[in-house]
N, C-alpha and C positions, 0 to 999 in steps of 0.2 A: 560206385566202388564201396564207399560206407556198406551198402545194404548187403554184400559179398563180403562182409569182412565179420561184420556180426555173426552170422553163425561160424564162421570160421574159427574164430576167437574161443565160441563157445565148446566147440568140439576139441581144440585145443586143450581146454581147462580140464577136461576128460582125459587127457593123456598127461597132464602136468606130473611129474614123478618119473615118467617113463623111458624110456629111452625111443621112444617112438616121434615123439612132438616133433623133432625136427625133420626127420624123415618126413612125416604127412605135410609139413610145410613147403618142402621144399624137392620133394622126392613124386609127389604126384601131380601130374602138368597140370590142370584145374586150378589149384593151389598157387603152385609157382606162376603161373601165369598173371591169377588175378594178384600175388604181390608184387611184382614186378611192374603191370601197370599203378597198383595203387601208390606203388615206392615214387613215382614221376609226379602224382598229385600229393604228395605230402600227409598222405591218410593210412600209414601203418600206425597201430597203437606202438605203445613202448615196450608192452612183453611181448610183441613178437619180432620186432624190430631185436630187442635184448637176444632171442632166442636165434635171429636169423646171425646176428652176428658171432656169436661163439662159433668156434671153431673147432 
């Protein structure tokens, strides 16, 4: 899960500002999928964990 999270994280930092970030987190299955597994092992960082929960 880590090694799926790191680039993720990273291409995130790319969108920081935007009104995109959330969308590619959580809008494209790849994405959603692997937080959803990672959320059950307790290995979401905190900015995206911060990012999935605004609303």
């Amino acid at each position: 899960m880590a090694r799926g999270i790191a680039p993720l994280l990273r291409r995130l930092k790319s969108l920081e500002g935007t009104p995109y970030s959330r969308s590619f987190l959580l809008g494209l299955p790849h994405n959603a999928a692997l937080l959803a597994a990672s959320e059950g092992y307790g290995c979401i960082p905190p900015e995206i964990d911060k990012l999935i929960r605004q609303a």
